[in-house]
C-alpha positions in Angstrom: 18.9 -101.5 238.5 18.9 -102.1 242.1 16.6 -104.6 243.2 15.4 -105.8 239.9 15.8 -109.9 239.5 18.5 -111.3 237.3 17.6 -111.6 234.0 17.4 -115.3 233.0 19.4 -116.7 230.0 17.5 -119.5 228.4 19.1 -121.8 225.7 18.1 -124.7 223.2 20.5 -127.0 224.5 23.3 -127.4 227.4 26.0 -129.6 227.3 27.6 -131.6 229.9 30.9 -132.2 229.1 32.8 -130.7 226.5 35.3 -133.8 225.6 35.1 -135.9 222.3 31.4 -135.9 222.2 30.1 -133.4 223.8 32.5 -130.8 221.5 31.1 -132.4 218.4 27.8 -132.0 219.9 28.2 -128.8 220.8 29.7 -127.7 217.0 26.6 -129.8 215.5 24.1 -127.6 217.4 25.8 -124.2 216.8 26.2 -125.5 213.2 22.6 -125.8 212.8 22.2 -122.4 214.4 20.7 -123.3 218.2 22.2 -121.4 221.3 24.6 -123.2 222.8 25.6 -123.6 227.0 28.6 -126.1 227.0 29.9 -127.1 230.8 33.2 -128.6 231.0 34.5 -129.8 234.6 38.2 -129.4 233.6 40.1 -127.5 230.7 39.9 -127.9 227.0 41.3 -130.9 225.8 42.6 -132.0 229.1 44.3 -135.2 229.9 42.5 -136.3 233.0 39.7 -138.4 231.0 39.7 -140.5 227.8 40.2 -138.6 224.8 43.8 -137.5 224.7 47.0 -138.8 223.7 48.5 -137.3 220.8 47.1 -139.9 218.0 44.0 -142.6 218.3 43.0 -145.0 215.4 40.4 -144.1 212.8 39.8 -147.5 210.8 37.0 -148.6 208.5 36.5 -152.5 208.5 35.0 -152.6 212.2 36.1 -155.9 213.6 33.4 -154.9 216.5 30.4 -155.2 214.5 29.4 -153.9 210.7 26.6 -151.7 212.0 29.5 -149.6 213.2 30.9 -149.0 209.7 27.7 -146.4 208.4 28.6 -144.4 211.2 32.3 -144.1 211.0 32.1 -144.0 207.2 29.6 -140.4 208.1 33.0 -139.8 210.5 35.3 -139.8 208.1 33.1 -137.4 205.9 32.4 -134.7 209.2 36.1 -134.8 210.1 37.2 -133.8 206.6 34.6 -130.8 206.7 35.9 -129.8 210.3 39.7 -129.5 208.9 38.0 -127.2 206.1 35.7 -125.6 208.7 39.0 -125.4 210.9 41.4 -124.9 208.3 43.4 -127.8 210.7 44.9 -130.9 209.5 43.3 -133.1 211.9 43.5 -136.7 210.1 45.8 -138.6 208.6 45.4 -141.4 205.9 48.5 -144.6 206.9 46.5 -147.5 206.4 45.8 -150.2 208.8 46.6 -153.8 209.9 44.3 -156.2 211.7 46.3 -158.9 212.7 46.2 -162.7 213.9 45.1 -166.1 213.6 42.4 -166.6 211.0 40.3 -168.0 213.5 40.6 -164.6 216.2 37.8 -162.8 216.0 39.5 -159.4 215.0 40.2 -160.8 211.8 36.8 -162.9 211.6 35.1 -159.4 212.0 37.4 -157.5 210.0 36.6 -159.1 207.1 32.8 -159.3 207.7 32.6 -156.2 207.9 34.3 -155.6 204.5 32.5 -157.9 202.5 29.4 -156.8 204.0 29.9 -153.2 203.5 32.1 -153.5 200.0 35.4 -151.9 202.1 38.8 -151.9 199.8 41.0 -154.7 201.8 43.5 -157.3 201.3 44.6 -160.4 203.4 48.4 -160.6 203.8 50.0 -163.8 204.8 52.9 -164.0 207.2 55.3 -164.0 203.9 53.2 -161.0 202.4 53.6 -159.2 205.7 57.5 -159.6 205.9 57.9 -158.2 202.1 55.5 -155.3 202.7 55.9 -154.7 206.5 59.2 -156.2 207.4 58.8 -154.1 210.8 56.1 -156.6 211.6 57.0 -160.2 212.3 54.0 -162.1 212.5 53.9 -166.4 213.2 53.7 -168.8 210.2 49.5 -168.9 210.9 48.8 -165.5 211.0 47.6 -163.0 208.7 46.6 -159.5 208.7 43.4 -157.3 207.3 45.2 -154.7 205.2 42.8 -151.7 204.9 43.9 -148.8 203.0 41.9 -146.0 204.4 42.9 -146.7 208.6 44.6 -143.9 210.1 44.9 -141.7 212.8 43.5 -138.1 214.3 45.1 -136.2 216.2 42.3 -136.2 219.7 43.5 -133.0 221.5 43.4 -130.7 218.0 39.9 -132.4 217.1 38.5 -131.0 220.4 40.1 -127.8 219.8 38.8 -127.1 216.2 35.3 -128.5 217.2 35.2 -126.5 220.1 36.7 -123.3 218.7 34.5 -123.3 215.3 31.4 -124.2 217.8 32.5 -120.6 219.4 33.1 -118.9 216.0 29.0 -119.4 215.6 27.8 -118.5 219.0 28.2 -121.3 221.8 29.4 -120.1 224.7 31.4 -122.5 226.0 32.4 -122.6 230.4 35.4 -124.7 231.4 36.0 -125.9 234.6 32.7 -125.0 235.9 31.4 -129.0 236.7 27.4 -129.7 236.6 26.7 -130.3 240.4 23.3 -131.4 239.1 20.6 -131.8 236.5 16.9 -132.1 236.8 13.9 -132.2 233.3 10.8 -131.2 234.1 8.1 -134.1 233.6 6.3 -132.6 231.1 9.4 -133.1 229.3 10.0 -129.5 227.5 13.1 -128.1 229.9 16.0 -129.0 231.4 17.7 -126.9 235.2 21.6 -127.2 235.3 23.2 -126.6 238.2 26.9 -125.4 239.1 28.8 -123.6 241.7 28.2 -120.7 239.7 24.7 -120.2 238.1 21.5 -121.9 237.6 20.6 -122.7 233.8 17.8 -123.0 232.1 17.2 -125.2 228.4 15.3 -127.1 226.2 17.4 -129.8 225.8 20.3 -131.6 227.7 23.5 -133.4 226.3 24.9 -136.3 228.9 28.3 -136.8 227.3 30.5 -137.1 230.7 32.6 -140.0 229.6 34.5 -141.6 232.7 32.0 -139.8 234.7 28.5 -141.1 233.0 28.2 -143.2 235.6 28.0 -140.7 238.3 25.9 -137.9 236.5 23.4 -140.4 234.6 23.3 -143.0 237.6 21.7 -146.9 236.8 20.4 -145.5 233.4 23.3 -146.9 231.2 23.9 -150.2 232.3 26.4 -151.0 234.9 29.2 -148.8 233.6 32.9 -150.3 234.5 36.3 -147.8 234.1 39.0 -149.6 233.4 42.3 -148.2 233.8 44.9 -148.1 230.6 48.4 -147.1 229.9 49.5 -145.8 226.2 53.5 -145.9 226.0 55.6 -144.1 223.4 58.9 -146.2 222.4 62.0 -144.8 220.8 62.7 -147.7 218.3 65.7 -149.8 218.4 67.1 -148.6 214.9 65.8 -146.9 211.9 62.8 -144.3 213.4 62.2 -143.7 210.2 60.7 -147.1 210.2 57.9 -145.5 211.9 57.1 -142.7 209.6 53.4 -142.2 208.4 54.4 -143.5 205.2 55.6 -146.9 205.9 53.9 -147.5 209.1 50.3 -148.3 209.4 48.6 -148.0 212.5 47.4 -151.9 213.8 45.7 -154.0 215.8 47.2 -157.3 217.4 45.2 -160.1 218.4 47.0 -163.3 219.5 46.2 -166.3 220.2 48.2 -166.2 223.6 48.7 -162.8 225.3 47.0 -159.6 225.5 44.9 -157.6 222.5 47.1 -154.6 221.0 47.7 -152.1 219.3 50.2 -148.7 218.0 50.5 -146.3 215.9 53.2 -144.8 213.8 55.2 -141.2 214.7 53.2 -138.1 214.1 56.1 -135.9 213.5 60.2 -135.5 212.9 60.4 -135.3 216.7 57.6 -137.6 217.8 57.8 -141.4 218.6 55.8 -144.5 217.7 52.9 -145.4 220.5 51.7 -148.9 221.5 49.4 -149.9 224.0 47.3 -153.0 225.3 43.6 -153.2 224.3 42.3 -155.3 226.5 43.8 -158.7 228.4 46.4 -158.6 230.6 47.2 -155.1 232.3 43.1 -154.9 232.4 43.3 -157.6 235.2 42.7 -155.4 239.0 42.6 -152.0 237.1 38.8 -150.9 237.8 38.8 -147.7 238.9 37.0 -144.5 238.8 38.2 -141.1 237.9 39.2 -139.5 241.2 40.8 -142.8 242.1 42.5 -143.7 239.3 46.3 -144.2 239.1 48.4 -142.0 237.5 52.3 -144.1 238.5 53.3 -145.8 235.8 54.2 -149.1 237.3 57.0 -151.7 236.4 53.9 -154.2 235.6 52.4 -151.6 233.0 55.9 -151.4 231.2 56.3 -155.5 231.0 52.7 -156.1 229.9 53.4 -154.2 226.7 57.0 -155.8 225.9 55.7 -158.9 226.2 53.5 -158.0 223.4 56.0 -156.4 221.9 58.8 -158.3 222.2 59.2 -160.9 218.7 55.9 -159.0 216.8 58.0 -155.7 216.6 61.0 -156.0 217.8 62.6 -153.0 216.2 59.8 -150.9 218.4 60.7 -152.5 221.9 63.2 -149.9 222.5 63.4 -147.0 225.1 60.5 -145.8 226.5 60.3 -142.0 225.9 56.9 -140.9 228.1 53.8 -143.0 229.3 50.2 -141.9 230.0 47.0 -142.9 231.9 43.6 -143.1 230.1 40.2 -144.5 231.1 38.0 -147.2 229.2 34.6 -146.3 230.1 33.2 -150.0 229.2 29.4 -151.3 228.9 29.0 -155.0 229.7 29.0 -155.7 225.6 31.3 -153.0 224.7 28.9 -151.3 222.7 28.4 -147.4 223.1 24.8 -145.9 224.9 23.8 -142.9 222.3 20.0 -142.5 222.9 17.3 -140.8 224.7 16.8 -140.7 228.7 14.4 -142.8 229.0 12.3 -141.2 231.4 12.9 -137.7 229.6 13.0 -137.0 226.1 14.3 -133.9 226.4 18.0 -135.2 228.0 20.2 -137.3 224.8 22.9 -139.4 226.7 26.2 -140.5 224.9 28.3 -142.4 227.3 30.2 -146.1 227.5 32.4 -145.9 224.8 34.6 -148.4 225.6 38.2 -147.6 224.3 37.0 -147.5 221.1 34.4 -144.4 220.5 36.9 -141.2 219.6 36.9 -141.9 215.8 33.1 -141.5 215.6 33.1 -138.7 217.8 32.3 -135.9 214.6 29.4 -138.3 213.6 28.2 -138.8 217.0 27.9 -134.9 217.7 26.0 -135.1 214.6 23.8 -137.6 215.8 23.2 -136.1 219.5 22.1 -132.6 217.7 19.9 -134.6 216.0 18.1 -135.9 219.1 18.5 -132.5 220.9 16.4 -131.0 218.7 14.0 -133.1 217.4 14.4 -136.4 219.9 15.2 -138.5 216.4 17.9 -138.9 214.1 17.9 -141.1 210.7 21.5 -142.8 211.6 21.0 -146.3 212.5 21.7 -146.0 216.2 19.8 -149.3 217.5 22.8 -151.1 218.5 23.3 -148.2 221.2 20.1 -148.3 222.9 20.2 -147.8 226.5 16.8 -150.1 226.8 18.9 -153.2 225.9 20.5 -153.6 229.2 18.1 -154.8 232.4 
């Protein structure tokens, strides 16, 4: 009726961005039956951020540390229940190579982490390689980490499916509708949103802005860097069969001399192979941020990767069929921030993921309705903590 107030719409939990984490988040919390807000600044499953892309690497034996492997291990288990939630195929068994020089520390790790966690692996020499993988031509003193349950999900449908069975149970779900700003109350039971078109009101807040942490949680996650990174798709020289599923694993290169990197076999009849750089060369002057990030492929981007290419692959180094931009949102050690605000318990931040995060993304929505809701979780999330960095 005229002059009566708006009627205010409360809810457990918000979530800031609606990307790999804060969809998972935002299908854990509807899961468990809270009501939902998720705020997305752009569309669903856009392109503009750091979780698209057509295929990224799920792989077991975490070179980057074991403590990693529980949590991707829970992964694996959430993303097969989202494809029967879903009724999606959404990952996609290949196995996987870590490759290089015994010494490098992908392999080092690799292999620490698969004795440490009883992973199924095998360590190919250069002559195993050429018999099994003759697309791969690695030097006399490397080897490769053979690991038989790597693979690859497909980032835009995961975000879809999580989103769309979040939905299904209630979350309501704004898109392009960016938080202008946030503030908790100090007695630490509520949360205000803020955006151009309403004022909301919550229990509990979800931070999971990816290239944009740094802005929306400012100095409380370390000094955040976004790096700038190119993935290419290459139309192979001969045989694209080559590339199929079923004879191609997805890898990881490290050598000794040259940049980290890594690819990833065709995802259908009429797709190509990708390959990109890690980290090391194309890295050097690409700090950026998200509005000034460049989108140009440049002639340097193209000849980083061919050098990589060029004698490891050679049968991939062929035409390049498209190229995209992506952001590395990178903590000083690489390591991901999934914790508690400090200062307010009520706000769970999940930011810094640092080109590698997407394949824990169904366990780490897990884990952020966890703290949500009851401000603990029992997944082993100390190597994340926000309190480690000055």
């Amino acid at each position: 009726m005229q002059g009566e107030a708006p009627v205010e719409r409360a809810f457990d939990s918000i979530i800031a961005g609606l990307g790999a984490m804060g969809s998972a988040a935002a299908y854990h919390l509807a899961r468990r039956g809270a009501k939902v807000l998720g705020l997305e600044a752009r569309t669903i499953a856009h392109d503009q951020g750091s979780s698209h892309g057509e295929s990224r690497i799920i792989r077991q034996a975490y070179f980057e540390h074991p403590a990693y492997v529980p949590l991707v291990l829970r992964a694996y288990q959430l993303w097969r229940e989202l494809e029967a939630d879903s009724g999606q195929s959404l990952l996609t068994i290949t196995g996987g190579l870590a490759i290089g020089a015994r010494s490098t520390s992908l392999v080092t790790g690799c292999l620490t982490s698969a004795h440490r966690h009883g992973l199924a692996h095998e360590l190919l020499d250069a002559g195993g390689m050429k018999r099994r993988y003759p697309q791969f031509a690695l030097a006399p003193d490397e080897v490769a980490v053979y690991e038989p349950q790597a693979g690859y999900l497909r980032p835009e449908e995961c975000i879809r499916q999580h989103l769309r069975c979040a939905a299904q149970r209630g979350a309501e779900l704004h898109f392009e509708e960016p938080v202008l700003s946030w503030t908790a109350s100090a007695s630490g039971d509520g949360v205000t949103v803020v955006t151009h078109r309403e004022t909301y009101r919550a229990k509990s807040l979800v931070l999971s802005a990816g290239p944009w942490s740094g802005e929306m949680i400012p100095g409380l996650t370390g000094p955040l860097t976004v790096i700038r990174r190119v993935m290419f798709w290459f139309r192979p020289v001969s045989q694209p069969s080559a590339f199929d599923p079923g004879v191609f694993p997805i890898f990881l290169w490290e050598p000794e001399r040259g940049p980290f990197f890594y690819g990833l076999p065709r995802v259908g009849p009429a797709a190509d192979p990708k390959a990109a750089i890690h980290w090391g060369d194309q890295a050097d002057g690409d700090t950026c941020t998200p509005s000034t990030i460049g989108r140009t492929i440049h002639p340097r981007d193209e000849s980083a990767i061919r050098s990589a290419l060029a004698g490891r692959i050679p049968a991939l180094n062929g035409e390049i069929s498209r190229g995209a931009t992506c952001m590395y949102t990178m903590t000083p050690d690489a390591h991901f921030v999934i914790d508690l605000h400090p200062r307010h318990p009520q706000v769970a931040i999940a930011a810094g993921f640092s080109g590698h995060g997407f394949k824990f993304s169904s366990a780490i929505g897990a884990v952020l309705s966890d703290l949500a809701l009851t401000n603990r979780t029992s997944s082993d999330i100390a190597l994340f903590s926000a309190s480690r960095f000055p």
